[in-house]
N, C-alpha and C positions, 0 to 999 in steps of 0.2 A: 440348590446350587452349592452347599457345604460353606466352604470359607472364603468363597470366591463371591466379592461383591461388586457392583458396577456403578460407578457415579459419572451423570451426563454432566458434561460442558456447556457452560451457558451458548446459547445461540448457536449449537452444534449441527443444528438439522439442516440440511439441503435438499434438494431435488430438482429434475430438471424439467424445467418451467415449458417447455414448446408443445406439449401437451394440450397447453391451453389454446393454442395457435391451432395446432390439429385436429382439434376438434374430439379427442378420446376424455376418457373419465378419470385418467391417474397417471402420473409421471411414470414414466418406464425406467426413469432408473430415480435413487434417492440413498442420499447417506446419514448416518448418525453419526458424531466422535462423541467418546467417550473414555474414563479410566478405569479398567480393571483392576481392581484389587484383592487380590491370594497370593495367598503361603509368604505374606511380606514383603510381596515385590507388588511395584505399581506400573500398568504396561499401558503406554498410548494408545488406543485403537481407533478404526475409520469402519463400520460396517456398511458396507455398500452392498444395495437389493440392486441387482440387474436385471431387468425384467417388470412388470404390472403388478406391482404386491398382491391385489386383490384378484384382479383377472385370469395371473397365471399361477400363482398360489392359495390363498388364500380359499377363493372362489370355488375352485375344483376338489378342494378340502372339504369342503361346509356349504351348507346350504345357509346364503345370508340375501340382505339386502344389497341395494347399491354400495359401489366404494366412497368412502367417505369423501362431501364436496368441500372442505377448507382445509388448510394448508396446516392448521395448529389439531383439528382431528387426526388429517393423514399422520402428523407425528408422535399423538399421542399413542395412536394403533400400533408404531412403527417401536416405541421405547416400551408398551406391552409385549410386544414381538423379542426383543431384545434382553428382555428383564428377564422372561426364561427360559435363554438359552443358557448351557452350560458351558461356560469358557472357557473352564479348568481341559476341555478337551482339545483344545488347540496350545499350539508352539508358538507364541508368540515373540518378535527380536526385542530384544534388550534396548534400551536406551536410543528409542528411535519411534517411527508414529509406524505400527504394522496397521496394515488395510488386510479386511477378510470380506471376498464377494463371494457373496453367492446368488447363484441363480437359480432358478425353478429344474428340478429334474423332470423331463417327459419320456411317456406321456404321465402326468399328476396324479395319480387315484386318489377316489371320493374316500375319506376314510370315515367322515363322521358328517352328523345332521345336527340343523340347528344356527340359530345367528350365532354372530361374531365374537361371542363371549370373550374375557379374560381367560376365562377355561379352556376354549378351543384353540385362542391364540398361542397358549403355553403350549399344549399338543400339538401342534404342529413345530414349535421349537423344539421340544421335546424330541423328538424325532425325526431331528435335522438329517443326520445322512441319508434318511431314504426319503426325503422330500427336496432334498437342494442340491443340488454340487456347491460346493468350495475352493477355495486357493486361497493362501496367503501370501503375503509380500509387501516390501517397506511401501509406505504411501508417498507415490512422488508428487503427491501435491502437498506435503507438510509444509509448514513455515521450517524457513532451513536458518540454524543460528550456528555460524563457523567458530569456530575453535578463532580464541584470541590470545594474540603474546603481547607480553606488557612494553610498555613503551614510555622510556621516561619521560618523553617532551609532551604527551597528553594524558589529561588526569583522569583519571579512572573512579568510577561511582556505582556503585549496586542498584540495582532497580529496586531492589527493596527500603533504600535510601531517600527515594524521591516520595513527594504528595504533590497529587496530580489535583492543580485549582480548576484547570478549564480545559475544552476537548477543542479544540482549535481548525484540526480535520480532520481525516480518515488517520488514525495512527500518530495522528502528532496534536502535543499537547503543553500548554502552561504550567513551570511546575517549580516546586522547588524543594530546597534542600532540608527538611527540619533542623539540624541535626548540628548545621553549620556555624549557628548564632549569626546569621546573614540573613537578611531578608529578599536578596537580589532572585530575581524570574529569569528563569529558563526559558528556552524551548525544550523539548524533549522529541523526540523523529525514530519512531521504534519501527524494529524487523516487520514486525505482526502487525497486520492493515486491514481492512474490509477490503476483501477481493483480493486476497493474496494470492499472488503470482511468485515461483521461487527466482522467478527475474530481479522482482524487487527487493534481493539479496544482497544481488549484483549492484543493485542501483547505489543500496547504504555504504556495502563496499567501497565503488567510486566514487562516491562523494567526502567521504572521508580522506580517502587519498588528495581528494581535489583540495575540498579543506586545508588539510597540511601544508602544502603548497601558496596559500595564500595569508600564511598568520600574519598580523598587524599590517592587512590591506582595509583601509575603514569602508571602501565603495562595496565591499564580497563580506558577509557574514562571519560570526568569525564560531570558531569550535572552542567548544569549553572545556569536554571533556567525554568519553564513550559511556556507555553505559553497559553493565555487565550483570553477570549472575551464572548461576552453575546451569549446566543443561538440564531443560525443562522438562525434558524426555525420560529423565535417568528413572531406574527401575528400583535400586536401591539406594537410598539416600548413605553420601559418602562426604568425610568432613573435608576432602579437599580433592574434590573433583574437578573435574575441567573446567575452566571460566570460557564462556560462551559471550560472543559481542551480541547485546540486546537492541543495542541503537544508538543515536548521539544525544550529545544536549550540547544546544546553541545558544548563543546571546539573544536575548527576547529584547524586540525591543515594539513599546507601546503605543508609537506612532500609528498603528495601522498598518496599511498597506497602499502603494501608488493609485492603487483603484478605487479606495476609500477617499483619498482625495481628491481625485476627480469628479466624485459629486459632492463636492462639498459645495454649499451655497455663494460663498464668496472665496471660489475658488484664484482668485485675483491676486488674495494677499500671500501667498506661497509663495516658497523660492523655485518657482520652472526650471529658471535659466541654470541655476545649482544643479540640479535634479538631472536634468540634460546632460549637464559636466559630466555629474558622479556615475551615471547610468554607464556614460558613454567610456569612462576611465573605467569602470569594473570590468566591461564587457572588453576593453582591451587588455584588461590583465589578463582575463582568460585567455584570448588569444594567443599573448605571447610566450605562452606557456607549451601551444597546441591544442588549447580546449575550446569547446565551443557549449554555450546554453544550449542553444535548439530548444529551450520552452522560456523567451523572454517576452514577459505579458506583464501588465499592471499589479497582477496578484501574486506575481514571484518579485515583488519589489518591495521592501518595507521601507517606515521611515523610522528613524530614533531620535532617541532624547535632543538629541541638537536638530533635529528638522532637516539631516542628511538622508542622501536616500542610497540604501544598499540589495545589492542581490542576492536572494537563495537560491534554492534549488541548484545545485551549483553543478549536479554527477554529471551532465552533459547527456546522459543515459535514459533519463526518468521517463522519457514521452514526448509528445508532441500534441500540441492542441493544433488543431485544423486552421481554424481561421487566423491563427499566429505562424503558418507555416508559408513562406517566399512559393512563389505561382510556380517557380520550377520543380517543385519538391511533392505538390500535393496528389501526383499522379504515381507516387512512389509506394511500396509497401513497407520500403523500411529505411525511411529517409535519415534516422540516425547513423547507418550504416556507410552512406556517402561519402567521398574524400573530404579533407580536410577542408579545402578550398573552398567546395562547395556548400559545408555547414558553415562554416566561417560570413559568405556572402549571404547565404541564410539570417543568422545572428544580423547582420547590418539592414538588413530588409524590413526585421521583425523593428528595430530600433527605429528606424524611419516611422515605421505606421503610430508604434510607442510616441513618437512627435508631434507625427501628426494628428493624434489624439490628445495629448498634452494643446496645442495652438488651439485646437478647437473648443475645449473647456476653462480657455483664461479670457480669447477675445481681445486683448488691449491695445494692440497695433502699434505698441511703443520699442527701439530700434532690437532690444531684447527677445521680444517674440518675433521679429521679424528674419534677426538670425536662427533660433531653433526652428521656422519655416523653413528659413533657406536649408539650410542641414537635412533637414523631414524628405523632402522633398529632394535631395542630393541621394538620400538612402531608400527611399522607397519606390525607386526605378523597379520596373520589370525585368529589365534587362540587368542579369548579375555583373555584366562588365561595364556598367555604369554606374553602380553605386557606387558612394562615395566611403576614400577608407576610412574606420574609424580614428587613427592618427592626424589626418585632415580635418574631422570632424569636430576633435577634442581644441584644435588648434582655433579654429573657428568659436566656437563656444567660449573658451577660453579668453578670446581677445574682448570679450566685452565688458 
């Protein structure tokens, strides 16, 4: 391959799993990423086999056994397969993820005899164009990280900056600043996620926006600062390249989550009745803004250091859990999408049931949980022109 070398990305390998459903021997389609490196440029790549590796190439090639049965073989065959091809023979784009499919040319000739060696493997890469078709073209399934302009009102951090203590979920994590002579925890909420979708682009986008919108609101999380870094994509490394928005970093705060205290064993000695307030005043700041959650559940709720309880998730964008979605919506395909009105009575439906589950893990019948009943129970009507409005709610709550 001359000076052209190839380094895989941890956990790069895919394939499509229905295979298993259907009853055949090998995914029909499956990809590697990986980074090319020649002539001193470093190019992203997506190699995608369209097609039965084994059955409609491989196979017809060589005389072998079965296609390999585990998912960590099929990729090992698949990064042999790749290792000798020559890549210096494609164009690849500059500072972006190119994808190269290829599929099986027919009909296949048998050209050699023998199992599935590393040798045969390589021959058959070897001899790509007259075993495969091709096409190149950017991968629209990349993680997409937009160009960012500086902003003085939000502080600005390099990804290279943070150490990351704890994995918290998919893409978001405990972290903090070495660097700073501060010991204080983050959140950190990056572009790049398991099961990335370039939707959830959109999503960091608008919640940053939303963010801004709400600084020293204590019931709404609050933004500390973006996180940034040159694009990851670039082919030649350049000392002042374009800054690319990586993801944010939020106030951490060590309470937990509203759903952690709900099992807590003497869930009694909590402030409810607080919780109720501060829920119910966050979700009207949104409102009065034009925004609505559409995903308020116990796990988009944290508490902090003082025993307050505040909301994340804030883009209004991010999704919808099912059993957190008002009766009228769940027949929908894309109930984000709904007028204002409609997600708004949504938001007030989801907070009723939020009560009604709050009542049922305190139990204590004293005149305090018997108003966040009465509220629960105001807001968790079927009927969207029955719920009760938030402004009502907060006024009730409030009086006690």
């Amino acid at each position: 391959m001359g000076s052209c070398n190839i380094e895989y990305i941890k956990q790069p390998y895919w394939e499509d799993q229905g295979f298993l459903c259907l009853g055949t021997d090998e995914p029909s389609r499956r990809s590697h990423n990986a980074i090319v490196h020649t002539h001193g440029k470093s190019f992203h790549i997506k190699v995608t086999f369209k097609g039965e590796f084994y059955s409609e190439f491989l196979g017809p090639l060589f005389i072998s056994t079965k296609p390999e049965k585990t998912k960590l073989k099929r990729r090992e065959q698949f990064e042999k397969f790749l290792s000798a091809i020559d890549f210096e023979q494609f164009q690849f784009l500059d500072d972006t993820v190119t994808e190269l499919e290829l599929t099986p040319a027919h009909p296949c000739p048998r050209d050699g005899a023998g199992g599935l060696s590393s040798t045969t493997i390589a021959s058959a890469a070897s001899n790509l164009t007259k075993h495969l078709r091709w096409k190149i073209h950017e991968d629209s399934s990349r993680v997409l990280y937009p160009l960012y302009t500086s902003n003085e009102t939000v502080s600005e951090v390099l990804c290279s900056d943070i150490q990351v203590l704890e994995t918290l979920a998919g893409g978001v994590s405990r972290v903090q600043i070495p660097h700073s002579n501060r010991e204080t925890c983050y959140v950190s909420k990056e572009i790049k996620r398991p099961f990335y979708r370039p939707w959830d682009t959109d999503v960091i986008l608008q919640e940053l926006e939303n963010l801004k919108l709400f600084s020293n609101i204590p019931e709404i999380v609050q933004l500390t600062g973006v996180l940034l870094s040159e694009n990851p994509y670039q082919s030649v490394p350049r000392e002042h390249g374009p800054v690319v928005l990586r993801g944010l970093l939020l106030e951490y705060h060590a309470g937990g989550t509203l759903e952690d205290a709900m099992t807590d064993k003497d869930g009694s000695a909590r402030p409810w009745q607080n919780w109720a307030l501060q829920i119910a005043r966050g979700l009207n700041h949104l409102h009065t803004k034009g925004i609505t959650h559409m995903d308020l559940k116990p796990s988009n709720i944290v508490i902090d250091g003082r025993d307050n309880a505040v909301l994340i998730d804030i883009s209004g964008i991010g999704g919808v859990t099912f059993e957190w979605l008002a009766p009228e919506l769940r027949g929908m395909d894309n109930p984000i999408s709904v007028p204002f009105e409609t997600r708004q009575r949504n938001d007030i439906w989801a907070y009723g049931r939020l009560l009604s589950i709050i009542v049922e893990s305190i139990s204590m019948g004293d005149e305090s949980t018997r108003s966040i009943e009465y509220v629960a129970k105001a807001c968790f009507s079927d009927c969207p022109a029955l719920r009760m409005r938030l402004p009502d709610a907060i006024t009730r709550l409030h009086t006690l």
